[in-house]
C-alpha positions in Angstrom: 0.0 0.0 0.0 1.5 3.4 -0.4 1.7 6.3 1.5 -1.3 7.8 2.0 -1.5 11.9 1.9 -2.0 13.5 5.3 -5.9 14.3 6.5 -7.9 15.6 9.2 -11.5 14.1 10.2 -13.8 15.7 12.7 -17.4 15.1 13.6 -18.3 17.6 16.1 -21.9 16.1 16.2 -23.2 13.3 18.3 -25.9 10.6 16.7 -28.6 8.9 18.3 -30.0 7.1 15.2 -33.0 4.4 15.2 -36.2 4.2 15.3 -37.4 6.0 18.2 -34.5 7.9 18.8 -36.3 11.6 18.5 -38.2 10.4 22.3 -34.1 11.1 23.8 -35.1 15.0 23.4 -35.7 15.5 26.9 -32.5 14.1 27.9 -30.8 15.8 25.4 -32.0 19.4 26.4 -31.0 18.3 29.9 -26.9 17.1 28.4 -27.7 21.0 27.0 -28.9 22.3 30.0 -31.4 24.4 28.0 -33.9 27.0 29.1 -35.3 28.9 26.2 -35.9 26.9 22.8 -36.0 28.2 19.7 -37.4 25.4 17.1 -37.1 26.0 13.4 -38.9 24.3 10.6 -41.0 25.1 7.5 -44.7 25.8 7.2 -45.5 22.1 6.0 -43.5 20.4 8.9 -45.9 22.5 10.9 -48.9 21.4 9.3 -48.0 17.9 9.4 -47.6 17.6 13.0 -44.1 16.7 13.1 -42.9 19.5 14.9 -46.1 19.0 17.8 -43.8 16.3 19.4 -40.9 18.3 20.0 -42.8 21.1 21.2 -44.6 18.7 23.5 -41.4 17.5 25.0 -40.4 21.0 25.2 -43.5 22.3 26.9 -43.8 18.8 29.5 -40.1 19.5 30.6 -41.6 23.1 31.7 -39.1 25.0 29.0 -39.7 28.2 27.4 -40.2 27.7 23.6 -41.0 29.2 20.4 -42.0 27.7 16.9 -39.8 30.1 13.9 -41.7 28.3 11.0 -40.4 31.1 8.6 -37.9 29.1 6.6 -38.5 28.8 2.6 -37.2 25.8 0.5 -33.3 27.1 -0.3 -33.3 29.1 2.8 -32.5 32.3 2.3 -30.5 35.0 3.9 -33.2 37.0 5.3 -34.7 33.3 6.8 -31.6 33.2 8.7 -31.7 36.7 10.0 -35.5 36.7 10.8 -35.1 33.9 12.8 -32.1 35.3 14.6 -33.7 37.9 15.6 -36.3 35.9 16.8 -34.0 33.5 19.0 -32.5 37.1 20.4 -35.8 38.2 21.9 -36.7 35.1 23.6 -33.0 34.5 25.1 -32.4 31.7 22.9 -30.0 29.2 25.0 -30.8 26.3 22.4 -32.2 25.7 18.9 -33.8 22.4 17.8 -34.3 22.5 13.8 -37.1 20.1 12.8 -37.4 19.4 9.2 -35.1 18.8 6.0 -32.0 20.3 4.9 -33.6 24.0 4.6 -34.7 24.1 7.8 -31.4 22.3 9.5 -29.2 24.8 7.2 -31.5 27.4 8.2 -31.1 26.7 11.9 -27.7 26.7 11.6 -27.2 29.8 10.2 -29.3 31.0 13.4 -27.5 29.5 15.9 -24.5 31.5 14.6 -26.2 34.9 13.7 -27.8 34.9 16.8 -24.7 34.4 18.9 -22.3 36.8 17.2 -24.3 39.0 15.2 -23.7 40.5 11.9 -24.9 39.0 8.4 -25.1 35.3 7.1 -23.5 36.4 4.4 -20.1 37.7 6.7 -19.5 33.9 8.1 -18.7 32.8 4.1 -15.1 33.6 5.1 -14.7 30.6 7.9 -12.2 32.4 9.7 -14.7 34.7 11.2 -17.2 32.3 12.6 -17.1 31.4 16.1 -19.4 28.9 18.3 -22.7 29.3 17.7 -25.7 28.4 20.5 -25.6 24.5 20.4 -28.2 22.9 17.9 -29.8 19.9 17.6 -31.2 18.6 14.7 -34.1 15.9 14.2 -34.1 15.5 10.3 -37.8 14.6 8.3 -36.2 14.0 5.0 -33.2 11.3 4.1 -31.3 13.1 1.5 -29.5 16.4 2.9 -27.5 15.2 5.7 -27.2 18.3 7.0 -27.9 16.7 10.5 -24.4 16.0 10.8 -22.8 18.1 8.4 -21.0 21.5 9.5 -21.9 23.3 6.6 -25.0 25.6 5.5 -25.7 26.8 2.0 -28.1 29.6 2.2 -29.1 32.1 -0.5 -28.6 35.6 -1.1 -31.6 37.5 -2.2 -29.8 40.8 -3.7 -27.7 37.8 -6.2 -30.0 34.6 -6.3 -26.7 33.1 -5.7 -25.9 30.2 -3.1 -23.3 30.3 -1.2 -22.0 27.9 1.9 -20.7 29.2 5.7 -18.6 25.9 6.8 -16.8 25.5 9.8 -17.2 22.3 12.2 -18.3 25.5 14.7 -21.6 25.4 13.6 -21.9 21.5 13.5 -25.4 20.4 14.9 -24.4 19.3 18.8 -26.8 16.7 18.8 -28.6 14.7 15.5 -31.9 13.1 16.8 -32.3 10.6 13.1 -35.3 8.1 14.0 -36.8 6.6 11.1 -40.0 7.5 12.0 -39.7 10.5 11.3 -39.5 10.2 7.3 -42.4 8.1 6.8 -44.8 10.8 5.9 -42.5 11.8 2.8 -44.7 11.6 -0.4 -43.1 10.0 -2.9 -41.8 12.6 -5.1 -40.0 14.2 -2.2 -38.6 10.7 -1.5 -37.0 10.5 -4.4 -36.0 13.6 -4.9 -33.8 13.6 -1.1 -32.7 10.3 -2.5 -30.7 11.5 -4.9 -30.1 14.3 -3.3 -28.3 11.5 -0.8 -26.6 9.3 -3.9 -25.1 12.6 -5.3 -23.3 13.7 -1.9 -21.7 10.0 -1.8 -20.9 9.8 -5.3 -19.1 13.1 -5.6 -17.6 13.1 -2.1 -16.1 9.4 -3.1 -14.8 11.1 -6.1 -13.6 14.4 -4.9 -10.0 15.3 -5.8 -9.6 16.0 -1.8 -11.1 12.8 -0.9 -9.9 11.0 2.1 -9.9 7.2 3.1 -12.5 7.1 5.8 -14.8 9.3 3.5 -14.3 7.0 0.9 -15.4 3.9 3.1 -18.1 6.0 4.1 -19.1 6.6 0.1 -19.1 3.5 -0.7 -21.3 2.2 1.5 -23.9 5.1 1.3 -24.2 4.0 -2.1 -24.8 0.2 -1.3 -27.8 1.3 1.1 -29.2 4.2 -1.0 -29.2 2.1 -4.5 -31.0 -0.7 -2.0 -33.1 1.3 -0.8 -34.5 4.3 -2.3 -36.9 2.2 -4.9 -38.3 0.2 -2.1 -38.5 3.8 0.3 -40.2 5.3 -3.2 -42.9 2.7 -3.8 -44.1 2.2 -0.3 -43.6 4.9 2.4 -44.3 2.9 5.0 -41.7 0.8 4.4 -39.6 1.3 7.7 -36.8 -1.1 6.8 -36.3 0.8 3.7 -36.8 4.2 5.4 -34.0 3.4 7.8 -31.5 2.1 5.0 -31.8 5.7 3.8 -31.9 7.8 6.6 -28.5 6.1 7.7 -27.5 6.0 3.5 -28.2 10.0 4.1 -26.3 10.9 7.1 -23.1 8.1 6.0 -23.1 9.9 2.9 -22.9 13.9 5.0 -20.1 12.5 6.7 -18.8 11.3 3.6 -19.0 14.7 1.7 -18.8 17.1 4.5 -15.0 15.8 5.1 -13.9 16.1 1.4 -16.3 18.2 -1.2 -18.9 17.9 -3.6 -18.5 18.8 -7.0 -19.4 19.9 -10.6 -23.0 18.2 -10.2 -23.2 20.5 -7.0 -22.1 23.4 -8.5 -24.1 23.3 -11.3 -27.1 22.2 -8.6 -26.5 25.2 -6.7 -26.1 27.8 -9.6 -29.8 26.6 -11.0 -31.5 26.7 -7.5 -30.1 30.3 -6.9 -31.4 31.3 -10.6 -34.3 29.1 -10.5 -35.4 28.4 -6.9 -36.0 24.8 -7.7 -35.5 22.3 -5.5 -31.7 21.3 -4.6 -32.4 17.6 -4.6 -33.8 17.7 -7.9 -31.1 19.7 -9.5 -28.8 17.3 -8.6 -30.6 13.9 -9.4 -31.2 15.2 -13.3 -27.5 16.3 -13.4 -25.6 13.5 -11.5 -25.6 10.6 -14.4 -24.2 13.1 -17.4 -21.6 14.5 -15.3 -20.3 11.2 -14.1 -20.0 10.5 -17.8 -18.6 13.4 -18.4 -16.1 12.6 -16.0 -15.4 9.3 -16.9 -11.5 9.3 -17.7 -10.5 10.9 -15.1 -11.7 8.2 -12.1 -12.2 4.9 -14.0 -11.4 2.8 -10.8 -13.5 4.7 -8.4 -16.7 4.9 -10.7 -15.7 1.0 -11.5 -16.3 0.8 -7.7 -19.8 2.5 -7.3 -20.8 0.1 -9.7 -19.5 -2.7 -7.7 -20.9 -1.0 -4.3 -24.5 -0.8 -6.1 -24.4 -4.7 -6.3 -23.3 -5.7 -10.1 -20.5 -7.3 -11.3 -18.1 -6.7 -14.6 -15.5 -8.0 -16.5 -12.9 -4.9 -16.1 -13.0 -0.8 -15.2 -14.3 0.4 -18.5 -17.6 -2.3 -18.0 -17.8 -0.9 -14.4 -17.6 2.8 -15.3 -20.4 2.3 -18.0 -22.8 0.2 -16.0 -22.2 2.9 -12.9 -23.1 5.6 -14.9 -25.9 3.5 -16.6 -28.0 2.0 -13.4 -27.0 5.8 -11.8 -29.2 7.2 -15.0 -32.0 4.3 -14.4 -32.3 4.7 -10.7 -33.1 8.8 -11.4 -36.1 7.6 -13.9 -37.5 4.6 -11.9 -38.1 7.2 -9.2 -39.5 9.6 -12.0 -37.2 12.1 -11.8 -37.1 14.7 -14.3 -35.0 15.1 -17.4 -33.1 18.4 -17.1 -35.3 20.3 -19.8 -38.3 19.9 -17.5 -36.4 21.9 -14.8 -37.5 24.8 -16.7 -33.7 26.7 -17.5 -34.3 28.5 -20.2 -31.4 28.6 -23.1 -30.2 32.0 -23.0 -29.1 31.6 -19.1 -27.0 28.8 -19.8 -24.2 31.1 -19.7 -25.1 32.7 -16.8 -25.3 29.2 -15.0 -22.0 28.0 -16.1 -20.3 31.2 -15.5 -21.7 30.5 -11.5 -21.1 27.0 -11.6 -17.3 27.6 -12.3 -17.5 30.6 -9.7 -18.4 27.8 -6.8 -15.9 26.8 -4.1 -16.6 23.3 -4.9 -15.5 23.6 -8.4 -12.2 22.6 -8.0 -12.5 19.8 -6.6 -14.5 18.0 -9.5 -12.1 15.0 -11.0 -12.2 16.8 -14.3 -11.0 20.1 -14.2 -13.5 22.4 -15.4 -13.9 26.3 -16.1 -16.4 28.3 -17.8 -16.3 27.2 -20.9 -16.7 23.6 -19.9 -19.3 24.0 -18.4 -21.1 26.0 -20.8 -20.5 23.3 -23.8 -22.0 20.9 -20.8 -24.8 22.4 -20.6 -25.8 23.2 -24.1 -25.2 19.5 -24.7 -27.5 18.2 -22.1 -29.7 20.8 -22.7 -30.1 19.5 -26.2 -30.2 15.9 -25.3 -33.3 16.0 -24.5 -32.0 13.8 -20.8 
């Protein structure tokens, strides 16, 4: 074996996963020694009820709380500031974000705003961000893995442009992932998280910073998640399927968050920030093409998704096709889009690429990529008709 190249791996976050796990709250809040609660989530976590049981806990254990349901899909930057504000009248001492990733990503821009003031937008420069007020987070969705992730991607309203705040400082304290949880997800949303959770494994496995223990972790996110996410798609209330890709999700965050996504993110990111659709999506419709794309320049890895999704080949150029191939037919037998139907119109394309090669994440894509690579991407798939 040779040398491997120096690395550091953190996870500042501690995970009680299984099914049940979100009835620990109260002893978490005690491990905490919170007063004043802050919970954040979205308007239809709200109506679903989700959120009742952790304001329940809250409100048994005699705790001041408040319910900040003001966070959109791709939170944005005046989410995060509302909210602060909101944690900075009651006293805040603790946040609990109940939801998906826009809600968790959301929270922890509040944890940090509301501790050290300023702008969301200031903490993009991690050597200004300091500990925020300790979070937990109880995730409804298996895709983000933001749960157990230290970074945020939040968007700025004056640009429509993403842009991430990462720094194991604002790491959730505490991830509550219980099954449960994620059995109300309709089907579409299901899918679209899915890939959402294949896409962070994939490109954090194939990462030009990737790390050995990130890679483990890859490769066995994509082993649960292609078992998984058809079975989790055609019947909900499968909970055997639903915990294969709740822990497919948050193996996959620890897999990413400790070396980088990549092109499909940045690309992702620059059409949700245009576009406001949803991330998950974005990333399903773009993953396949891009890993064809970048083919030649990680034949053995891409050989080994294939092997880690289950099928066997006669040598790496076999494996790299049938990866990209069952990648592609996993994205339509969970009736994801092609990337027309996002609704990108022709003469942005430009505009999208030029963003896409703008992204932090950009250079760490296997294939080195600038502008003008992108653009001739996305005019190709755009025509394609995929």
């Amino acid at each position: 074996m040779e040398i491997m190249n120096p690395f550091s791996f953190e996870l500042p976050t501690r995970i009680e996963y299984g099914i049940g796990a979100v009835e620990k709250l109260g002893d978490c809040l005690d491990d905490l020694d919170a007063k004043k609660i802050l919970i954040v989530t979205d308007e239809g976590i709200l109506q679903s009820g989700l959120a009742e049981q952790v304001l329940d806990t809250t409100k048994n254990k005699g705790l001041e709380s408040v319910v900040f349901s003001g966070v959109e899909p791709n939170p944005k930057d005046h989410n995060v500031h509302d909210g602060a504000e909101a944690a900075q009248h009651l006293g805040t001492d603790c946040i609990i974000a109940v939801g998906g990733g826009s809600p968790i990503d959301c929270a922890k821009g509040i944890a940090l705003v509301a501790a050290t003031g300023g702008k969301i937008r200031d903490y993009q420069d991690p050597s200004r961000i300091t500990k925020g007020l300790p979070l937990i987070a109880i995730p409804t969705t298996a895709g983000t893995g933001s749960e157990i992730t230290f970074g945020s991607v939040i968007t700025d309203t004056s640009e429509n442009f993403k842009f991430t705040v990462k720094s194991p400082l604002i790491g959730p304290a505490i991830a509550l992932v219980d099954p449960k949880m994620t059995v109300t997800m309709p089907p579409a949303l299901t899918a679209a998280t899915g890939m959402d959770a294949l896409t962070h494994a994939v490109e954090g496995y194939t990462a030009r910073n990737a790390e050995p223990i990130g890679d483990a972790l890859g490769l066995y996110a994509i082993e649960l998640i292609s078992k998984y996410l058809r079975r989790a798609y055609n019947q909900g209330d499968d909970l055997e399927a639903r915990s294969g890709m709740l822990l497919g999700s948050i193996i996959a965050g620890m897999c990413f968050s400790h070396s980088d996504v990549a092109s499909v993110h940045c690309i992702a990111e620059a059409l949700g920030g245009k576009y406001d659709l949803p991330h998950g999506v974005c990333n399903a419709v773009v993953l396949a093409p891009m890993m064809k794309y970048n083919m030649d320049y990680c034949r053995e890895k891409y050989a080994l998704v294939a092997k880690a999704m289950g099928f066997s080949f006669k040598d790496e150029e076999e494996g790299c096709q049938i990866a990209v191939e069952e990648v592609a037919k996993l994205a339509r037998d969970v009736e994801l889009p092609p990337f027309r139907d996002l609704g990108a119109k022709e003469e942005d394309l430009e505009e999208i690429a030029i963003k896409s090669a703008k992204n932090g994440s950009n250079r760490d894509n296997p294939r080195p990529m600038e502008k003008d690579d992108y653009l001739e991407f996305l005019v190709d798939l755009f025509n394609s008709g995929q």
